[in-house]
C-alpha positions in Angstrom: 5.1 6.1 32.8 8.2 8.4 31.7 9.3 9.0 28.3 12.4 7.0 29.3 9.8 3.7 29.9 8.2 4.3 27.4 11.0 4.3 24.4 12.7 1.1 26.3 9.0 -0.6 25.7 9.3 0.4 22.5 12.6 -0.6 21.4 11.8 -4.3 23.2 8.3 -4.8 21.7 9.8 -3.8 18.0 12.1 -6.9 17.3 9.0 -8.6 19.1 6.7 -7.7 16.1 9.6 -8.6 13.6 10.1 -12.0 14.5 6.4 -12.5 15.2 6.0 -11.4 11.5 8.5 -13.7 10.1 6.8 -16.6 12.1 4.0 -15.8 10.7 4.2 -14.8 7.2 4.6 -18.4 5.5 1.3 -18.7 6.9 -0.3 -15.9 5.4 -1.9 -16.9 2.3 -3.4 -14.0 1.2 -1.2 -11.1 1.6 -1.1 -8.5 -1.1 2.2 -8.1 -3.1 2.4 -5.0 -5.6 4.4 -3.9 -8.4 4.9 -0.2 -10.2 5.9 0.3 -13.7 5.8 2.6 -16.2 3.7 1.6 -19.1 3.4 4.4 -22.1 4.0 7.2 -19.2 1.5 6.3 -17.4 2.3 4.6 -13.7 0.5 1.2 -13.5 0.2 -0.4 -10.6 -0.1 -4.0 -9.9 -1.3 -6.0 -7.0 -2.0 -9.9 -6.3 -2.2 -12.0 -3.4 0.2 -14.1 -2.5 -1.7 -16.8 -4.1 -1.4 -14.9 -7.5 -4.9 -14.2 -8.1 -5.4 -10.3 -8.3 -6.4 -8.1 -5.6 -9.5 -7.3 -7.7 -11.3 -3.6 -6.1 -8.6 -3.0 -3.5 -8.5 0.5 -2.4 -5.6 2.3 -3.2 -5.0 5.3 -1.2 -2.4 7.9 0.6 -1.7 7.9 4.3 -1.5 10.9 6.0 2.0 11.7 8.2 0.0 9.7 11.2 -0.9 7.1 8.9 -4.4 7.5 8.8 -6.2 7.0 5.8 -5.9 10.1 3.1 -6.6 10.8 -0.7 -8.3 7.8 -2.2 -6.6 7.0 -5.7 -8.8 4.4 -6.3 -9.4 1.1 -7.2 -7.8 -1.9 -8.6 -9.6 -3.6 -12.0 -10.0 -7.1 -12.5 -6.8 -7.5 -13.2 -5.4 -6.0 -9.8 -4.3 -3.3 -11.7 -4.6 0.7 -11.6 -3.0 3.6 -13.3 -2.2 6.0 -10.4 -1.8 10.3 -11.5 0.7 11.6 -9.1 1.0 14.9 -10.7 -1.0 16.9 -7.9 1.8 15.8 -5.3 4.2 17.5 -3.8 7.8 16.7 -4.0 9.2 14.3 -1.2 7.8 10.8 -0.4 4.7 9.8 0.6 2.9 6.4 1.8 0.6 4.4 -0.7 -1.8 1.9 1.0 -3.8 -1.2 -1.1 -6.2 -2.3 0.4 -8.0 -5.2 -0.1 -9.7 -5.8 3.7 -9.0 -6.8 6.8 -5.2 -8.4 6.6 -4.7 -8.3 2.9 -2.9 -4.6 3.1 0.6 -3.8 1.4 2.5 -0.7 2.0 4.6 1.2 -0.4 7.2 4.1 0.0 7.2 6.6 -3.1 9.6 9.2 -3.7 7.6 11.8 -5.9 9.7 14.6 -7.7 7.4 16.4 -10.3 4.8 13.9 -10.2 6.8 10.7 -10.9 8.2 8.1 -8.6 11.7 7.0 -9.2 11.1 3.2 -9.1 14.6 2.0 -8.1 13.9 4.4 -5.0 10.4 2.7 -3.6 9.8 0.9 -0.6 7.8 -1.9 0.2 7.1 -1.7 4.3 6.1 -4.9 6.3 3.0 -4.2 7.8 4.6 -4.9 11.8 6.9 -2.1 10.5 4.3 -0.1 9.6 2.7 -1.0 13.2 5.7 0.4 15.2 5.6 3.7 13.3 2.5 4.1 14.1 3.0 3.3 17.7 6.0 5.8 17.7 3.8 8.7 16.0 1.5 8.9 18.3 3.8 8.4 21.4 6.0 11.6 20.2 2.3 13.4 19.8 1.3 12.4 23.4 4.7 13.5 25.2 
């Protein structure tokens, strides 16, 4: 198949995933929804499922550039909470991943500049999103 093929297959199956996730999302009862703030100068985040009980020992972890799991963080208390360091990091914007299973995954865009993330700045990816990136990355690495 020609790179030409393949990018139209792409561009068709993309809206394909969108609407397939708004279809589907009402349904979802038990995806994970997050939240960063600063508390004392330390970065707190929370996450919960959709339900609002707390994504208790979700993983939290960097993706590398092919979004492949990277750097473990940790993992969430009780509460659904963890204080994330981010002063190791370079400047730019990397991807955050919580993990709490098989389909209970949010995705969060950081902007890091000296080890803090400008909040108004981050991203919250839906996962089919997250999907077609994927599914682009590795297209560009095969051609």
């Amino acid at each position: 198949m020609s790179a030409t093929n393949r990018a139209s297959m792409l561009r068709l199956l993309a809206p394909l995933l969108l609407i397939g996730s708004a279809l589907t999302t009402p349904a979802c009862a038990h995806q994970i929804e997050s939240a960063l703030q600063y508390l004392d100068g330390d970065l707190q985040l929370s996450s919960s499922f959709s339900n609002g009980e707390p994504a208790q020992g979700a993983v939290v972890r960097l993706l590398k550039a092919d979004g492949s799991p990277g750097q473990q963080l940790g993992r969430t208390d009780a509460d659904g909470r963890l204080i994330l360091d981010l002063s190791s990091l370079d400047n730019g914007v990397v991807d955050l991943q919580v993990d709490g299973g098989p389909g209970h995954r949010d995705y969060l865009e950081l902007p890091v500049s000296s080890g803090r993330v400008n909040l108004d700045d981050v991203v919250t990816l839906p996962f089919s999103l997250v999907l077609v990136g994927l599914m682009v990355s590795v297209r560009r690495r095969n051609d």
